[in-house]
C-alpha positions as CSV (number, residue, x, y, z in Angstrom):
1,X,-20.4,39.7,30.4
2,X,-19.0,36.5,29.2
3,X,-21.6,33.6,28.9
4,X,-18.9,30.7,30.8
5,X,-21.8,28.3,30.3
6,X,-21.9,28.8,26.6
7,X,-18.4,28.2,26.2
8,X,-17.9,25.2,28.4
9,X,-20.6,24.2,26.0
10,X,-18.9,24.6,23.0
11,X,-15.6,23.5,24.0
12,X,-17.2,19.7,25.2
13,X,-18.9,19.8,21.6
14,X,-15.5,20.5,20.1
15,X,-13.9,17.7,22.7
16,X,-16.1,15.2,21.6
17,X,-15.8,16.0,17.6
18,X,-12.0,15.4,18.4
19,X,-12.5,12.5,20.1
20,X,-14.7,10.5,17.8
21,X,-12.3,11.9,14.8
22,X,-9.4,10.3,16.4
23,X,-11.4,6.5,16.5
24,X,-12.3,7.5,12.8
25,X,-8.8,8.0,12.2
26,X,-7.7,5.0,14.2
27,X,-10.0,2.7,13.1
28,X,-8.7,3.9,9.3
29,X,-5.3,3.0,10.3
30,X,-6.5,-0.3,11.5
31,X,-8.1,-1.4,7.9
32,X,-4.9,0.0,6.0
33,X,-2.7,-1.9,8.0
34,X,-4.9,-5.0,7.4
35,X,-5.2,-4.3,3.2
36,X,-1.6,-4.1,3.7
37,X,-0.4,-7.1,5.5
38,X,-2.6,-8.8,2.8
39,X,-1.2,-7.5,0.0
40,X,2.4,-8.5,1.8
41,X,0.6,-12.0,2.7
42,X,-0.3,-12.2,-1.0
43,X,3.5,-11.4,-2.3
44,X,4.7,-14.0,-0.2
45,X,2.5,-16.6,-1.7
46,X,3.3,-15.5,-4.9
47,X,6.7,-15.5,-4.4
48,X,6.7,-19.0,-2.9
49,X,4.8,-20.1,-6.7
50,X,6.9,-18.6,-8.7
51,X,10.5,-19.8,-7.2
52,X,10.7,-22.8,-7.9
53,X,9.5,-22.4,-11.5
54,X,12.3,-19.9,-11.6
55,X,15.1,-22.1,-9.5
56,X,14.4,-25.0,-12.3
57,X,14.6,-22.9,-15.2
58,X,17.8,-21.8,-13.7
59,X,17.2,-18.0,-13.1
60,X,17.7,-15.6,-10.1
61,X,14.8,-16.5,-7.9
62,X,13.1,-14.1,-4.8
63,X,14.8,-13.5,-1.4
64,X,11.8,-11.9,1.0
65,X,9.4,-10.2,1.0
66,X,11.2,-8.9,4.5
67,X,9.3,-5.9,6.9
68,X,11.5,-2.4,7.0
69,X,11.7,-0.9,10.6
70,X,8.0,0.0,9.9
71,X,4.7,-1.8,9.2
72,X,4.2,-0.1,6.3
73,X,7.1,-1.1,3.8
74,X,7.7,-4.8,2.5
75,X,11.6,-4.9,0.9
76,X,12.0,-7.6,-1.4
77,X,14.8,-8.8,-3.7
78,X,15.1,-10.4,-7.2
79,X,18.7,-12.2,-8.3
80,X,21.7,-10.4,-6.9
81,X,20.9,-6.4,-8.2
82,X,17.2,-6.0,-8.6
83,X,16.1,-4.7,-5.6
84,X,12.3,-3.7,-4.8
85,X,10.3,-1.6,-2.0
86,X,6.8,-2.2,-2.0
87,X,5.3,0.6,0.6
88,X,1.9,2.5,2.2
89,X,2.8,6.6,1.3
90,X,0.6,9.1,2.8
91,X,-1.1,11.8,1.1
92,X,0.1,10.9,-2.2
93,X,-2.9,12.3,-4.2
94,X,-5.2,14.9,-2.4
95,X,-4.6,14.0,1.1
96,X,-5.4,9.9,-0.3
97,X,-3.6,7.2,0.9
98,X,-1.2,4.9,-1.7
99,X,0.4,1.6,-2.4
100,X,3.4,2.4,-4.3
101,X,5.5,0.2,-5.5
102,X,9.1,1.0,-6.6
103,X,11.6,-1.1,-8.4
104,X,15.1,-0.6,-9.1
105,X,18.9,-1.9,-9.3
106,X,20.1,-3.8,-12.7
107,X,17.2,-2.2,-14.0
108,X,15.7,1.2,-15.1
109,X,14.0,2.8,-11.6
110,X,10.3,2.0,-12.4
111,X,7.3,2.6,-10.4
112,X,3.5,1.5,-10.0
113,X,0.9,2.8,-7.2
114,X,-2.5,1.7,-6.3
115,X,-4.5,4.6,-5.1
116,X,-6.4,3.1,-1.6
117,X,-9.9,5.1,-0.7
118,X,-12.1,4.1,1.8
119,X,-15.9,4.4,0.5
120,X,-17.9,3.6,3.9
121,X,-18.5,0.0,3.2
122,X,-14.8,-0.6,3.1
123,X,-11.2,0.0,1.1
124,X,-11.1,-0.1,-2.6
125,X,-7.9,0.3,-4.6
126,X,-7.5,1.3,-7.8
127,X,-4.2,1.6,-10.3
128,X,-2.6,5.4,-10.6
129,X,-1.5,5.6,-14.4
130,X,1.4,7.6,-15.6
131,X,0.6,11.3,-15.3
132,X,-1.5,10.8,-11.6
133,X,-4.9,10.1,-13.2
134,X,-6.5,7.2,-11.5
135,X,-8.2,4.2,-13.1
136,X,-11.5,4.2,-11.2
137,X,-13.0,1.1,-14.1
138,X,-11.3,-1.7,-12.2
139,X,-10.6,-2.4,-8.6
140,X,-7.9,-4.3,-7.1
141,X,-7.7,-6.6,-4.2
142,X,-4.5,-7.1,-2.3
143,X,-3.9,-10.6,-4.6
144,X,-4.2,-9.1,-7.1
145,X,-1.8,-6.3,-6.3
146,X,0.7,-8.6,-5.1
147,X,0.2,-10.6,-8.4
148,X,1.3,-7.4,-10.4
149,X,3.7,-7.0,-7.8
150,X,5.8,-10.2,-8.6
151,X,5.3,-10.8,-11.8
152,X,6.7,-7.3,-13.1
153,X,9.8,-8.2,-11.3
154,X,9.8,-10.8,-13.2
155,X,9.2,-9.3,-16.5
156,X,11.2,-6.5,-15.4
157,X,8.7,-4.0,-15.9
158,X,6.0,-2.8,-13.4
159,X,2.5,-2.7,-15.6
């Protein structure tokens, strides 16, 4: 005979682990949306520092940094040709969550990525060197992503 109470048991204790995963999961979202709107906060301050510097030297200066159709990719643009795409991917390394950050146009296609974990006390990022091997010596904040971010434009080469 089948034990209905048993299973009505289980099934609530599988409800509720589904339940509290999804405000895990939503309150995950919530703090990568905020690390990201601070690393695109951070770009635009940097950007507003650096063009007029670049304006009176008499060099192409920054247009943006301008939101995609999603919250999750900042578009920005050096001069007339370099063109840049600074986005939140998904499962980039073991089911982890990235910042990459990819640069092209007038320009050899060049990339840079911040791998973003979440350690209980918070989000911590730290650069992904060539090859996928992470740099777990130095963490970054979101100015000083967005500090990278510009000036490789710049220099025309993402470091």
């Amino acid at each position: 005979m089948v034990d209905y109470s048993k299973l009505a048991t289980e099934a609530k204790t599988r409800h509720v682990s589904a339940k509290l995963e999804t405000a895990e999961e939503k309150k995950r979202n919530r703090e990568l949306l905020v690390f990201f709107k601070s690393v695109e906060i951070n770009i635009a301050k940097e950007i507003n520092m650096a063009n007029p510097n670049l304006a009176r030297a008499g060099v192409p200066t920054f247009g943006g940094p301008g939101t995609a159709q999603n919250d999750w990719t900042i578009n920005l643009s050096f001069g007339k040709r370099t063109r840049c795409r600074v986005a939140i991917d998904q499962h980039v390394i073991e089911g982890s969550t990235a910042v990459g950050v990819e640069m092209g146009g007038d320009i050899p296609k060049q990339t840079l990525g911040y791998l973003i974990e979440h350690d209980g006390t918070g989000l911590k990022a730290y650069k992904i060197l060539e090859g996928g091997a992470v740099d777990r010596d130095k963490q970054f904040t979101p100015g000083e992503i967005a500090e990278a971010v510009v000036s490789g434009i710049i220099k025309g080469r993402l470091e």
